[in-house]
N, C-alpha and C positions, 0 to 999 in steps of 0.2 A: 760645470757649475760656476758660478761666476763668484766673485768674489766676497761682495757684501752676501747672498744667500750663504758661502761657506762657513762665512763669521758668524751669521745670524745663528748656523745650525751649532757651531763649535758652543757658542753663548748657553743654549738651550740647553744642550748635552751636558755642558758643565754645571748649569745652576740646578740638575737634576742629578746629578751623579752622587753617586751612595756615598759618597764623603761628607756630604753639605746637605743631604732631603732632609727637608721637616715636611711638616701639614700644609703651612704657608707658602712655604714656596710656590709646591705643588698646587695650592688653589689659583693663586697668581699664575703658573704658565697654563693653567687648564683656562683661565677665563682668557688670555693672550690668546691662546689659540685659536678658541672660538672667535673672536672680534678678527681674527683674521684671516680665518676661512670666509665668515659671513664677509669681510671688505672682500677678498678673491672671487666668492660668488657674486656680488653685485660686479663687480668691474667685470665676469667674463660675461653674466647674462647682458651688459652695456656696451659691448665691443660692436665691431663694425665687421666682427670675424664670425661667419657662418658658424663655424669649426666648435669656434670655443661658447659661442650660444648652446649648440646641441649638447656639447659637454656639460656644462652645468646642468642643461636639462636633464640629463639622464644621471647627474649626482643626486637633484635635490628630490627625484623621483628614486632613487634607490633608499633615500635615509628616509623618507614619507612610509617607503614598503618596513624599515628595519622597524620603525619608531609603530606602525601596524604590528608588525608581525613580532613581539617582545618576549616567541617564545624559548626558552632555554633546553628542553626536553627534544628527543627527536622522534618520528614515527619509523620512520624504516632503518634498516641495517647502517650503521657508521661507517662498516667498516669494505664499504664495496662487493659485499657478499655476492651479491645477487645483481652485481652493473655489469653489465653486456656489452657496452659501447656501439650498441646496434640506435640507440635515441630511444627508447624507452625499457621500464621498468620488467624483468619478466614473474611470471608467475607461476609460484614457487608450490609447483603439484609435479608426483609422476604424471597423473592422469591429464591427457591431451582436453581439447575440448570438441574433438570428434569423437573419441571416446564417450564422454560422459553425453554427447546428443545422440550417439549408437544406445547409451545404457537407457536413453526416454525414451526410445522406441518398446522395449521389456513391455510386454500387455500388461503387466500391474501398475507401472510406473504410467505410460501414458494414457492409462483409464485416471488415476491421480491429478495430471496435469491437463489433458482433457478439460477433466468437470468443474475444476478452477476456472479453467479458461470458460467456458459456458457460464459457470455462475458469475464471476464479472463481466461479460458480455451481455447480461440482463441489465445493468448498471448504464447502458451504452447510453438512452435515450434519455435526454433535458425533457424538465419535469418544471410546476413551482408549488408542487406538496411536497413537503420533508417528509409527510410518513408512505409516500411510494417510490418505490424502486425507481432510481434512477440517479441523475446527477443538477444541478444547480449554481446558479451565479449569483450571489448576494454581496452586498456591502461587508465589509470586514468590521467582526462587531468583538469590543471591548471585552477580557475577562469578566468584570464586574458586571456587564448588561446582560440582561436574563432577556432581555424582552426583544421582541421583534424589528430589528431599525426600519421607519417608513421610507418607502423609493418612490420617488416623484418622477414624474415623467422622465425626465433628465436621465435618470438611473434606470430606469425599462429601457430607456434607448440605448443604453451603455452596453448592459446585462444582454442586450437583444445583439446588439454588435460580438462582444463575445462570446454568444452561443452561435454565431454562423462559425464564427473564426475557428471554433472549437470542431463542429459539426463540419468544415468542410478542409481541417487537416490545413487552414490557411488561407489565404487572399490572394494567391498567388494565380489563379485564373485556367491550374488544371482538372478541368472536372474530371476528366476522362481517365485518369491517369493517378490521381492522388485517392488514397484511401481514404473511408469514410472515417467515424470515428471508433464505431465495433469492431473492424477491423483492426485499429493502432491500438486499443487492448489486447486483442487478443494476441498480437503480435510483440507486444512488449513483457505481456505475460507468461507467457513462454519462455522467451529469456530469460523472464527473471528465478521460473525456476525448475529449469534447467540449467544457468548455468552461474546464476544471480549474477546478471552485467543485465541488466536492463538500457537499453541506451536507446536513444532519437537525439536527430539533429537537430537544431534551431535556427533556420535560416535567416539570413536579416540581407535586409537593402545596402544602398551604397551609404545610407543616412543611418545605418545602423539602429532600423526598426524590424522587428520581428513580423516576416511576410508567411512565413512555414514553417512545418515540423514533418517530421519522418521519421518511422521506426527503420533502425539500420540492424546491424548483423554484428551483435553482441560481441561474439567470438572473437570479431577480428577488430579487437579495440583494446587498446592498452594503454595502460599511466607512464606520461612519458617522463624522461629523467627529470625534465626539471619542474616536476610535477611536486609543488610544496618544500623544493631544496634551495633555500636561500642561500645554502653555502657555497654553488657551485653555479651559479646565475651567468659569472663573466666566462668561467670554462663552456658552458652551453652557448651562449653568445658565441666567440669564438669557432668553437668549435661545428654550431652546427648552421651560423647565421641567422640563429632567432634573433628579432629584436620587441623588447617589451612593449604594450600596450596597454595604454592604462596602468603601467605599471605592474603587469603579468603577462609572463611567459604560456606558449604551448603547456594546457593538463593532458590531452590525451592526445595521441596518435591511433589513426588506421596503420595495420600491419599485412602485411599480406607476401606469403613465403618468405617468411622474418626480415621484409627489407619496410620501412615507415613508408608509404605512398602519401600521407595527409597529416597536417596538424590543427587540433583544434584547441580554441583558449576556453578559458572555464566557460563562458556565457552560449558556447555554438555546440556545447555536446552534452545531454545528460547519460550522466556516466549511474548509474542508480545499482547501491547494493543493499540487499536486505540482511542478510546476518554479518555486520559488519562485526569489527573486530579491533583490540587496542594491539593485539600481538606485531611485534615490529617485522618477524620472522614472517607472514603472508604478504608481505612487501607490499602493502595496502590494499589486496584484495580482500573479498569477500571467502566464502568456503559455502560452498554448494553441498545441497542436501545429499545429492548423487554422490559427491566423494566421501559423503559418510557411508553410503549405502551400499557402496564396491561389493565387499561380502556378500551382504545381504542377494542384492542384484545375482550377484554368483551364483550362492545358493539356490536361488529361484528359477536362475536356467538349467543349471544338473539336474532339479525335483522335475522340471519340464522334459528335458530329454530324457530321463529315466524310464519318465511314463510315455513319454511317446516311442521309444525304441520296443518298449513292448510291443504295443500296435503296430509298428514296422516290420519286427519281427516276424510278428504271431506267436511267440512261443514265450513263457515265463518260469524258466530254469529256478525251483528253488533247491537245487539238491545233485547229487551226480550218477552218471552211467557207470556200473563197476562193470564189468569185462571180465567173466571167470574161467580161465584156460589159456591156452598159448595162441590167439590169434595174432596170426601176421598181419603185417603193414600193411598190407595189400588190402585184405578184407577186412581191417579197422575206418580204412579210407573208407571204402563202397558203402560201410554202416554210416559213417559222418554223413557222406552226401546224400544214401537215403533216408536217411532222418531229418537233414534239413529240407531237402524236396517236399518231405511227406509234408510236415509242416510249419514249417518256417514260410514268413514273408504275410502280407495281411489274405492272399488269396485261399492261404492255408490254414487260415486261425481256427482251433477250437477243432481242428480234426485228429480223429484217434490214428493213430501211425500202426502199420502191420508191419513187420521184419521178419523176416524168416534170418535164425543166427542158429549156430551150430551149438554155439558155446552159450552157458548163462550169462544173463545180463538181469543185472539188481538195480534197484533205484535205491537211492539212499538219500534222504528227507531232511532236508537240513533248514526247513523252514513249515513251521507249520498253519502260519497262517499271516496274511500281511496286515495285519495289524501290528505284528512284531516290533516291527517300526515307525510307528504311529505316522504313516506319512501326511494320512489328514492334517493330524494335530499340526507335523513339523511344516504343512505347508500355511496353513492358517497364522504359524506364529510370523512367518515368514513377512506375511500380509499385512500381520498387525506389525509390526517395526517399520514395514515401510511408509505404511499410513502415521504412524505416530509422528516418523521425524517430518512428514509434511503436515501435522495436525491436519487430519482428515480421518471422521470416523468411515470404516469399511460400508457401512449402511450407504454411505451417498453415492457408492463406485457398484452396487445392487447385490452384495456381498452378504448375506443373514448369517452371523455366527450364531450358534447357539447360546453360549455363555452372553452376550452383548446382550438378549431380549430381557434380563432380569436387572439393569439398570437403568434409575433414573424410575423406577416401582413402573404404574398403570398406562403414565404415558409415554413409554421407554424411546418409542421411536421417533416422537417428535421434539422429545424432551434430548436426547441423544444428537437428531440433524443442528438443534439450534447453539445444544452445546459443541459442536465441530466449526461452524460456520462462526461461531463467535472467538473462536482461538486461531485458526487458520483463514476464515476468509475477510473478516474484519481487519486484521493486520496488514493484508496483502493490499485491501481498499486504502486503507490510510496512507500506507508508501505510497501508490498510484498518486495518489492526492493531494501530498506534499510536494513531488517533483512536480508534478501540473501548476501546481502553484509558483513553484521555484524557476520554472524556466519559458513558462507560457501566460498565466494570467495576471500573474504581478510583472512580467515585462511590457502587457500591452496597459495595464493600470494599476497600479499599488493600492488599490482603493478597493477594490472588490478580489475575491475571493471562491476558487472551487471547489465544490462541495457534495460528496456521493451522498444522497440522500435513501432513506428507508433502509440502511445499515443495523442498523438496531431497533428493526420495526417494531412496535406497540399492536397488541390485539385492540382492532378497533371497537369490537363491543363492550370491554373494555374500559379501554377511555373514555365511551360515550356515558356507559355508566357512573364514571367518577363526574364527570363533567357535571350532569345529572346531579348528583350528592352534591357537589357544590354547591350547584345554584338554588338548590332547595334549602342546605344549610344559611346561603346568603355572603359565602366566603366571596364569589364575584355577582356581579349582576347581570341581568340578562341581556342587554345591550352586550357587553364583554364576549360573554356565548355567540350572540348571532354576528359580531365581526369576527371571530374565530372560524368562523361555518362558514361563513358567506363574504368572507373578505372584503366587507364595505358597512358603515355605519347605518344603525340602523335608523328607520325612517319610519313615524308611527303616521304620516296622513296616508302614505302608500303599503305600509309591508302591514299584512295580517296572520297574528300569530295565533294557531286554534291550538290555545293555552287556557284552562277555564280560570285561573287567575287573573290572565289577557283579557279575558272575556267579561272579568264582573266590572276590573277594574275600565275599560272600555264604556261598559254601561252605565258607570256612577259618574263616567264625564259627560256622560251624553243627557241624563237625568239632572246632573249638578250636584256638587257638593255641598255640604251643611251650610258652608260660610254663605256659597253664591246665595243660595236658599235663603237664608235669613236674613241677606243686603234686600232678596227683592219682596218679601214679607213686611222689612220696615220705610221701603218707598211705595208700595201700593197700599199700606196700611190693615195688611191680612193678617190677622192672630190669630188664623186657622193654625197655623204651622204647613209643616211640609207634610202634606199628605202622605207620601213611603214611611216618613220617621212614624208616624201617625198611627198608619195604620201598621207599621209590627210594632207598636208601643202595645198597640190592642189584642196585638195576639199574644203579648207575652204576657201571661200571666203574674207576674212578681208587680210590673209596672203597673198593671192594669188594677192590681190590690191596693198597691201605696195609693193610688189616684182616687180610690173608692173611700178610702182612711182619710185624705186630706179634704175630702167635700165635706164628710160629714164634721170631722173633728174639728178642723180651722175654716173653712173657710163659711159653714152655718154659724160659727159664732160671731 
């Protein structure tokens, strides 16, 4: 250190030292300091030295990330708990995640997961009704706008570019080989619950525009260390050769036989969990419905093997063989294997056994009927928990409980599907829908927006009935109606509405109105009047009195 720097620093150290601090002081060397970092950053970004350019670069991009990121709180473990030193973060279960894709194979779980996966796979196809099933591209419209924003050519061609992009998985020019877009649901859907890591990549050019997407393999993807850890940026640097972009680090890593093969930055991997969580102890993962359902899952393969070893067997011991006398080993053996020969195994079910034994042999009953343990019941409850923690009622998996038909009164079972599908599959649509937006249709334009459509479909007779009551009360007009129907304004020399309102009022333009009437009464000079007014003046009786009253009474005098 050179000399004037040693002085400078002795100066500082002294006019700070707990003998001499005040307020002042201290606000004085805080403003020095600054005025003199900022002259050191300008002279090193002004040098003629590679070296110390990139230096300041990557200082005035780390105080840009502090001065972003101003938060005090941590999300995961402080204190190294869960650091591996492998480069990423691990995930803090017994349960592997071959395990838990062993436990979705279970026939109730993957009947579960399945009909999910079907029922968003009806969602696949671009649409541009909102009340039919499917998906859509529209302009990104205001809290406060209720109303429809209009799209002018410009925006069709836009909307029309993003549904290829969408529909063909990218631009990237593999038809053959890239999945369509039914497919990348159903595929991302699955992960998400089974193992809640939903993840696709996002491919981009050398110009850093997004050319493709792919659904990857959930499993083998994890948060890497320096995934959200500001504190430990230069140690990762160092340590593993990242260098930041944009002023961010690698978020996730591919892992494979727990060595990192791949790193990706926030923008190139959707990492998507659905039951996320603030607990700092899941080291920022999600908790999958499968690791609640361990037990459960359990249970449900004991109730399965129990009853299928019967049938294996053929035989269903509820009680014992007593043996009354001194039979030897010998001839207790020969009775074992001729009682299981007789019937045991499925070729033998249900046949009565003949023994010739010297000695009594008693049965003794130690069950007298299987209800004893209500196995129906314990397997149906079985069913319903695991349908529960997936919100899915048992009705959509072809499951008729008993008790289930007397809720929701007369229209149990359709009133039932819509309440299932609106806890569990509407939630699962809006995830989908957010990350599509997050990493696919706001990268290719900020300005439009993806959108599952017929989520919360309307009965359409329905609506057409309110519609109806509208336009009769006069809350819109009819013009309003036929652009809602027919998505183009209406036109009265070409569109014909067989409305008898349409109809009268049609024919009083064609006839003329009062006013025209009486313009052309007082240029031809006719005080007939208008023949129509005329003649139902004549039919109606009250006028046709007063007219009889005014001859005689005023106008003979």
């Amino acid at each position: 250190m050179s000399k004037k720097n040693k002085s400078k620093n002795q100066n500082i150290t002294k006019s700070i030292s707990p003998t001499n601090i005040d307020l002042l002081t201290i606000s004085q060397q805080k403003q020095v300091l600054e005025l003199q970092e900022q002259a050191e950053i300008t002279k090193m970004l002004r040098s003629t030295d590679v070296n110390d350019i990139l230096k300041a670069q990557k200082y005035l991009a780390n105080m840009e990330k502090r001065v972003m990121n101003p938060t005090k709180s941590f999300i995961f473990p402080p204190d190294d708990e869960f650091y591996n030193s492998l480069g990423y973060k691990n995930h803090p279960t017994n349960t592997s995640y071959t395990t838990i894709r062993n436990m979705a194979r279970v026939p109730h779980i993957r009947a579960i997961i399945t009909t999910r996966m079907d029922q968003v796979a009806k969602f696949s196809e671009p649409t541009i009704d909102e009340q039919q099933i499917g998906w859509t591209i529209r302009r990104k419209r205001s809290v406060f706008d209720t109303k429809k924003t209009e799209v002018d050519d410009k925006d069709k061609r836009r909307i029309e570019d993003i549904i290829k992009f969408l529909v063909d998985n990218g631009i990237s020019g593999n038809t053959w080989s890239n999945d369509n877009f039914e497919a990348f649901l159903r595929k991302v859907t699955r992960d998400a619950l089974e193992i809640d890591q939903m993840t696709f990549e996002c491919i981009r050019n050398r110009r850093g525009q997004l050319v493709e997407f792919l659904a990857v393999d959930g499993a083998t993807f994890r948060l890497a260390e320096t995934y959200d850890d500001r504190d430990g940026m230069d140690r990762y640097r160092n340590q593993y050769g990242f260098e930041p972009i944009n002023g961010y680090y690698p978020s996730y890593v591919q892992v494979w036989e727990n060595n990192v093969v791949s790193e990706f930055y926030p923008w190139e991997l959707c990492f998507g969990i659905r039951n996320i969580n603030t607990s700092v102890y899941n080291n920022g993962y999600g908790i999958s419905e499968l690791e609640d359902l361990i037990q459960v899952v359990t249970w449900l393969l004991y109730g399965m093997q129990y009853n299928g070893n019967f049938f294996k067997q053929g035989s269903n011991p509820k009680g014992l063989l007593t043996v009354q006398g001194n039979l030897s080993d010998s001839s207790l053996n020969e009775f074992k294997q001729a009682w299981r020969s007789t019937i045991a195994g499925v070729q033998n079910a249900h046949k009565l056994p003949i023994i010739s034994a010297q000695d009594e042999i008693k049965w003794i009953d130690m069950q007298h009927s299987n209800k004893d343990m209500e196995f129906g019941n314990w397997n149906d409850f079985l069913l319903i928990l695991a349908c529960s923690i997936y919100k899915i009622d048992p009705t959509e998996l072809g499951f008729q409980l008993q008790k289930a038909s007397s809720l929701f009164g007369q229209d149990g079972q359709k009133a039932r599907l819509e309440h299932s599908q609106s806890k569990g599959l509407t939630p699962l649509l809006k995830f989908i829908q957010n990350k599509l937006n997050k990493f696919i249709v706001s990268q290719l334009d900020p300005n439009y927006e993806f959108v599952f459509t017929g989520v919360e479909q309307e009965d359409k007779i329905q609506s057409l009935d309110m519609d109806v009551k509208k336009s009769a009360a006069g809350f819109v007009s009819m013009e309003d109606m036929f652009k809602k129907y027919s998505n183009r304004d209406y036109n009265k020399d070409k569109d014909t509405i067989l409305n008898q309102i349409m109809m009268q009022i049609k024919q009083q333009e064609a006839f003329g109105s009062q006013q025209s009437n009486e313009a052309v009464d007082q240029e031809t000079g006719d005080e007939s009047g208008n023949p129509f007014k005329q003649g139902a003046d004549d039919q109606n009786p009250f006028t046709k009195g007063m007219n009889t009253w005014m001859e005689s009474n005023i106008f003979n005098k």
